[in-house]
FIPA-784063 format. One line per field, with one value per residue (C-alpha): z, x, y negated; residue number from 1; residue in one letter. Coordinates in pm, 1 decimal. Each point is the difference from the previous one (the first is absolute). Example, Ala and Ser with C-alpha at 12.3 -4.5 7.8 and 13.67 -1.06 7.14 Angstrom:
<atoms>
up <- 780.0/-66.0 .
east <- 1230.0/137.0 .
north <- 450.0/-344.0 .
i <- 1/2 .
aa <- a/s .
</atoms>
This chain:
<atoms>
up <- -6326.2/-331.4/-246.7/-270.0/-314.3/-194.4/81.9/-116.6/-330.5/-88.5/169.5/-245.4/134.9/306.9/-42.4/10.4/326.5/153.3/-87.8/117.8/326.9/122.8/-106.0/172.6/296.7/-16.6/-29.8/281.7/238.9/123.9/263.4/-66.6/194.6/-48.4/-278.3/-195.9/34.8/-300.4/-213.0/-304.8/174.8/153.3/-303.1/-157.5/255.2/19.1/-385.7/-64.1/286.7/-152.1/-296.1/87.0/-131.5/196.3/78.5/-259.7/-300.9/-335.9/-43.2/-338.5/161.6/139.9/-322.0/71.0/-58.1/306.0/-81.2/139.5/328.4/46.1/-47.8/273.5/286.3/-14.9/4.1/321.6/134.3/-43.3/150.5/265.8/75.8/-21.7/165.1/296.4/-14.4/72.6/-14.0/-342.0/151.8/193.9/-369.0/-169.5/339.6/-51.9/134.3/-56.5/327.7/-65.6/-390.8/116.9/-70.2/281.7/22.8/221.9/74.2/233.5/310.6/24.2/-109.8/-332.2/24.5/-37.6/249.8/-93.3/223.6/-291.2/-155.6/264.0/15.7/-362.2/86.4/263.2/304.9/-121.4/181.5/326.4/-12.8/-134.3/-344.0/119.6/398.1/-15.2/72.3/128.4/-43.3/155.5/-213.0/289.5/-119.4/-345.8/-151.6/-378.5/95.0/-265.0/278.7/89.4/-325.5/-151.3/307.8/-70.6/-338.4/74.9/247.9/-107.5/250.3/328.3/150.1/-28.4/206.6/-59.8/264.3/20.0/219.3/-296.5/-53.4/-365.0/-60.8/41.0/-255.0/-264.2/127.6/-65.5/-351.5/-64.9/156.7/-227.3/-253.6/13.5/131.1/319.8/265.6/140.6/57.7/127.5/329.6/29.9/347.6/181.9/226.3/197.7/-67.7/182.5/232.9/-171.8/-63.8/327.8/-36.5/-330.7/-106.8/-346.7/-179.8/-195.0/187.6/-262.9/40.4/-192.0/305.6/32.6/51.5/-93.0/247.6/128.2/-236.9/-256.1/-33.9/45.0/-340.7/-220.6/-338.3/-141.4/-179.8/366.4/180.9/-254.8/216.3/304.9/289.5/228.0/-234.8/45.6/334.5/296.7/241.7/76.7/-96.8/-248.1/206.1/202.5/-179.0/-56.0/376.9/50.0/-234.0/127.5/371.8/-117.7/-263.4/272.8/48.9/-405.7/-88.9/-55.1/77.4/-314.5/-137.3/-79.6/15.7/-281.8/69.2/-227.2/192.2/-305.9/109.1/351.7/2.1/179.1/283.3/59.9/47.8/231.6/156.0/38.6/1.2/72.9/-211.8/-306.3/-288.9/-352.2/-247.8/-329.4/-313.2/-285.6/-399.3/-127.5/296.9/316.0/355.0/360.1/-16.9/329.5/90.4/296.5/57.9/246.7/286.0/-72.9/87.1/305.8/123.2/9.7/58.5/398.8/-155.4/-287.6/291.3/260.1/-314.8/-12.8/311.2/126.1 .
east <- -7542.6/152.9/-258.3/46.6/-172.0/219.7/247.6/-251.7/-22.3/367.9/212.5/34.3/277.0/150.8/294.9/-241.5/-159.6/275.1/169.2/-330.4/-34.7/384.3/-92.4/-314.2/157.6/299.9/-261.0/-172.2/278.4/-85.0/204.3/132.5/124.1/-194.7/136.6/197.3/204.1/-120.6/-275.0/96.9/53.3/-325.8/-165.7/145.7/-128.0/-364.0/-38.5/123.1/-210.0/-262.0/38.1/93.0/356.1/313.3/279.8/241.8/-207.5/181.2/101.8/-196.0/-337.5/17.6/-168.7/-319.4/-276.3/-274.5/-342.8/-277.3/-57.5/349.0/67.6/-299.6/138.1/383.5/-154.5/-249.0/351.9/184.6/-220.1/-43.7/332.2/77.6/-383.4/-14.7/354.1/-43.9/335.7/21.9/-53.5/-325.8/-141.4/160.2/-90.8/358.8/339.7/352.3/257.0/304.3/-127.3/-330.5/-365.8/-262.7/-346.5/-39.0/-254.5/-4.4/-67.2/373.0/345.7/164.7/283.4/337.2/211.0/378.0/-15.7/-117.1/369.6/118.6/-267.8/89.7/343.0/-98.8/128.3/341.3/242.1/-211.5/-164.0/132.4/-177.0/-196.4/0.3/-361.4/-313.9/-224.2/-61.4/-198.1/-122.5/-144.6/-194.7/-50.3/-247.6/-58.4/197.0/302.6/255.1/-153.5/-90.0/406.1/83.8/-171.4/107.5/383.1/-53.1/-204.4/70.6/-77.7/-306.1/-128.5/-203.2/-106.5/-175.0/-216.2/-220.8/-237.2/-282.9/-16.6/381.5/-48.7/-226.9/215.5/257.0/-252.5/-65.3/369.0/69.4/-276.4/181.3/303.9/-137.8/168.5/-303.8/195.3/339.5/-95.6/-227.0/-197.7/26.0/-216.2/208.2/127.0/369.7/64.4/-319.1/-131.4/316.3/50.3/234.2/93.9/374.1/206.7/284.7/-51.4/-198.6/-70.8/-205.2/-114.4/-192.7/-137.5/282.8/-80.4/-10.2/-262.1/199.4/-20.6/-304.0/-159.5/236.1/-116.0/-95.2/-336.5/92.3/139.8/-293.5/-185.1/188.6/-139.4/108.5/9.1/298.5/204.3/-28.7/215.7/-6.7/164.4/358.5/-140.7/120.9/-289.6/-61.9/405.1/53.1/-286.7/189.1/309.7/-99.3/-208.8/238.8/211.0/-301.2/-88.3/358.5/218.9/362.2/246.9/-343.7/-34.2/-257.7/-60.2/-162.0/-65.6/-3.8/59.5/46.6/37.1/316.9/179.4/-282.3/35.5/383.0/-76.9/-194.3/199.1/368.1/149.4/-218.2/280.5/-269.6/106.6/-141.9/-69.7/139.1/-176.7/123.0/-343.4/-22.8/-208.2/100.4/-142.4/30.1/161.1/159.0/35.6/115.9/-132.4/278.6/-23.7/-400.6/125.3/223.6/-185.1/-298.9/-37.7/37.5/-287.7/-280.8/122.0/-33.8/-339.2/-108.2/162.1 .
north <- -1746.9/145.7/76.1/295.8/-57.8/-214.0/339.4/265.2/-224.0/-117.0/293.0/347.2/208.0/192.6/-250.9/-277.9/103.1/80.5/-368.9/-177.0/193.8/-65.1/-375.0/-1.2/126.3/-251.9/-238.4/88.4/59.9/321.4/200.2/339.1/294.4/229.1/228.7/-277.6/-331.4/-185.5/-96.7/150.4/346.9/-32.1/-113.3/330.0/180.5/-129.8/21.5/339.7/169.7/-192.9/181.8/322.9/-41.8/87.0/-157.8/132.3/-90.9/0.5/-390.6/41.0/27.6/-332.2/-127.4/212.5/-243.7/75.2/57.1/-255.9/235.7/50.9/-359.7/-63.6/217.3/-92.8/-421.6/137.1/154.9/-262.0/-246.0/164.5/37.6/-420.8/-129.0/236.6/92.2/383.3/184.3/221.5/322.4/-74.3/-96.2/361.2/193.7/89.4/-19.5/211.6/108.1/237.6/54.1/118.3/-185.2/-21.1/-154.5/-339.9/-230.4/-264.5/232.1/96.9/-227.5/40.4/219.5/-190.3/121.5/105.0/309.1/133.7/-32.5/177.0/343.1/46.0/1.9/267.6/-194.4/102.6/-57.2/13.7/310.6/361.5/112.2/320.4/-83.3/-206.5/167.4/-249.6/-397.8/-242.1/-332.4/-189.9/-300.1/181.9/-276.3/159.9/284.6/-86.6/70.1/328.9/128.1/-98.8/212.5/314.1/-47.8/-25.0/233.8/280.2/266.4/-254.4/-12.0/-421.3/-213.3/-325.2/-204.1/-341.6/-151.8/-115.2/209.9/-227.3/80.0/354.0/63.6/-151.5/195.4/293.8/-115.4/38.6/300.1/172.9/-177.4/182.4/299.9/11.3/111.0/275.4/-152.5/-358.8/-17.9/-353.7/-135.4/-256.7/-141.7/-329.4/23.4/354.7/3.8/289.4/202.7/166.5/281.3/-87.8/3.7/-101.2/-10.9/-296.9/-290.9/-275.2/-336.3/-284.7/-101.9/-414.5/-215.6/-370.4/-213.4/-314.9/-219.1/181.4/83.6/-373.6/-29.1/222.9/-21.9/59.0/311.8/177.1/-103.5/246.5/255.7/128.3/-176.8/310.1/127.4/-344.0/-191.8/140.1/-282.7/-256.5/149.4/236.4/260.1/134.9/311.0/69.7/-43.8/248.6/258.0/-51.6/64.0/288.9/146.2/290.3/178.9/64.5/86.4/264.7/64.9/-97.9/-203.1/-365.6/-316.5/-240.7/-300.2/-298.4/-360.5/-256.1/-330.9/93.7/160.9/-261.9/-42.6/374.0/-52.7/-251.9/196.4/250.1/-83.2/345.0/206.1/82.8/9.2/111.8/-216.2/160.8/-145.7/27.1/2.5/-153.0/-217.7/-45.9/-23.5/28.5/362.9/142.0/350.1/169.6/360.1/228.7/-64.6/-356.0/-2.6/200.3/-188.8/-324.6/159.3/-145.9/-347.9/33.5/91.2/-273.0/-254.3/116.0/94.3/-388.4 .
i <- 1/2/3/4/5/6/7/8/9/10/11/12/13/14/15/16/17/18/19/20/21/22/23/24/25/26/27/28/29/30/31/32/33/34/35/36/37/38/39/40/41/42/43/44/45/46/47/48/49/50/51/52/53/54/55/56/57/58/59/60/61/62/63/64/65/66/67/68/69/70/71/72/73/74/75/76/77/78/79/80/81/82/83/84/85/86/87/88/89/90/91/92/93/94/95/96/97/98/99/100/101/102/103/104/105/106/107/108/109/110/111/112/113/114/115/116/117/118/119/120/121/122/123/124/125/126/127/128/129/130/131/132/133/134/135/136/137/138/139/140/141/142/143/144/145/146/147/148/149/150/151/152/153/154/155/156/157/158/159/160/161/162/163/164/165/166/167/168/169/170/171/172/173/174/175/176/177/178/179/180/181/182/183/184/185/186/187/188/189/190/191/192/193/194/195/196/197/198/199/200/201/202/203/204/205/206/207/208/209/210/211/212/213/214/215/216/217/218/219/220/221/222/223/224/225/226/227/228/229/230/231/232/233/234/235/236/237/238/239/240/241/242/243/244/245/246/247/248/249/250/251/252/253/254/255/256/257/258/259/260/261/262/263/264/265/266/267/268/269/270/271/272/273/274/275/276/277/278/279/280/281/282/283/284/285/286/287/288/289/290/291/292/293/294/295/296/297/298/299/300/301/302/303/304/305/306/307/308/309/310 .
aa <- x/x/x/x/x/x/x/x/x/x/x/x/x/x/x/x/x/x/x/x/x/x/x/x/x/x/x/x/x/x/x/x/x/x/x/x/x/x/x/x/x/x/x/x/x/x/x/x/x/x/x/x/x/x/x/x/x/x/x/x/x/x/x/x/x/x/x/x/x/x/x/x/x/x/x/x/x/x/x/x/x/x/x/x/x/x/x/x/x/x/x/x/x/x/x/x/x/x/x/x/x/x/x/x/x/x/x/x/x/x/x/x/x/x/x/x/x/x/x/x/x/x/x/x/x/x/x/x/x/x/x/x/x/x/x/x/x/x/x/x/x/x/x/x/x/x/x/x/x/x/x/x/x/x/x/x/x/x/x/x/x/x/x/x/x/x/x/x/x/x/x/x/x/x/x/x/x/x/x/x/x/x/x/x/x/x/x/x/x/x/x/x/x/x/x/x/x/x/x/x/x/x/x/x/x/x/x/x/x/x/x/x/x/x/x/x/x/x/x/x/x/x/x/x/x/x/x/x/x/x/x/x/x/x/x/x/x/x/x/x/x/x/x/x/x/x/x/x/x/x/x/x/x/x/x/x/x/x/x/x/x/x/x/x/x/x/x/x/x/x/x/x/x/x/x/x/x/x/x/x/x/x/x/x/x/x/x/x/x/x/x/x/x/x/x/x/x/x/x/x/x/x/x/x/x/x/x/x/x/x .
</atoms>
């Protein structure tokens, strides 16, 4: 285990914390994902939050000699990070989707997914600017997707739905946060089980999607995540096939679903052969993100149930 005294002693500046957290890390072969690729950017990341500094610090201020305390809590940080390999933004309580900070903790998954690309773009070119009035985030987790939702689209009416009781209330913490109460509605709910009656314009869904395989491989610093926000069975696909089967009755004519699946894009062309998904590209990367409009959902609707009902 990496001790931290000889660092409080010898190490002055930002710049010096920064370089001996990104070696640290190297050293210690940790596994990102969760924010950034590398351990300089996540030594960046941890150090500045640590101090209270932003991103786009002047270049000059990287010279800033630390006081003792400060010196103390970016070490504690960093150690942390590299002996019980917690992802960065379970240590800050803090993680950004679609330019926007929310609180996490380890009750919900770190937001990450690329379908955030794609709300700030305003789901151009799938959906009319001005013809959305209400969205569904099912399997909202911290509430990111939601939240960048009612953001982009002020005049619809959001709701966000989970089946976590934990999840929820962090997605309550950040919808105080930005102060939406009366435009976002918090849903407990398996999948659609409590959304009789309801109907959308936009369905979107970063539901679990990693499959038996997966999940016996991961690394320390996912297995921080819930596991009720990652494991679909033994496809991944479980809570996708549910969606898909259950999608007709929650949408509206001219409306679409997004669904995220990851790595289990090809085992849900397999599994359905004839279903002509639209997979998203993405200009800052990311894939596993499916589109299907509202005739499309109709049309194949007869062949989502039987897959679940067999």
């Amino acid at each position: 285990m990496i001790q931290g005294d000889q660092a409080v002693a010898q190490l002055q500046t930002i710049r010096d914390f920064i370089r001996w957290g990104a070696s640290r890390f190297n050293e210690a072969g940790l596994v990102y994902g969760h924010g950034t690729d590398n351990a300089l950017d996540e030594s960046v990341a941890l150090v500045l939050h640590t101090l209270h500094l932003q991103h786009d610090l002047p270049s000059e201020y990287a010279l800033s000699r630390l006081t003792e305390s400060e010196k103390q809590r970016v070490v504690t940080n960093i150690l942390r990070r590299v002996n019980e390999r917690v992802p960065v933004p379970y240590i800050t309580h803090e993680a950004w989707f679609a330019g926007i900070p929310f609180y996490v903790d380890e009750r919900v998954l770190i937001p990450r997914s690329p379908i955030a690309e794609l709300i700030e773009n305003g789901f151009s070119p799938w959906i009319e600017e001005g013809q959305v009035t209400s969205i569904l985030d099912l399997c909202t987790g911290s509430g990111c997707i939601g939240i960048a939702c009612a953001l982009a689209f002020p005049e619809a009416d959001v709701d966000a739905a989970d089946i976590s009781d934990e999840a929820l209330a962090v997605a309550q913490v950040n919808v105080q946060r930005h102060g939406l109460e009366e435009e976002l509605e918090l849903v407990k709910s398996d999948l659609f089980d409590n959304l009789a009656g309801r109907r959308y314009d936009i369905i979107v869904s970063n539901p679990p999607y990693v499959d038996a395989g997966e999940m016996a491989a991961l690394s320390p610093e996912f297995k921080h995540e819930p596991r009720l926000g990652l494991s679909s069975g033994e496809d991944g696909l479980e809570a996708t096939c549910r969606i898909l089967a259950q999608a007709a009755d929650h949408l509206n004519p001219g409306g679409i679903l997004v669904v995220e699946v990851g790595n289990s894009e090809l085992a849900l062309m397999h599994r359905f052969p004839e279903v002509p998904f639209i997979w998203l590209d993405f200009e800052r990367g990311g894939q596993g993100v499916f589109l299907l409009t509202y005739d499309q959902i109709q049309e194949f609707s007869d062949q989502f149930q039987a897959d679940v009902g067999s």
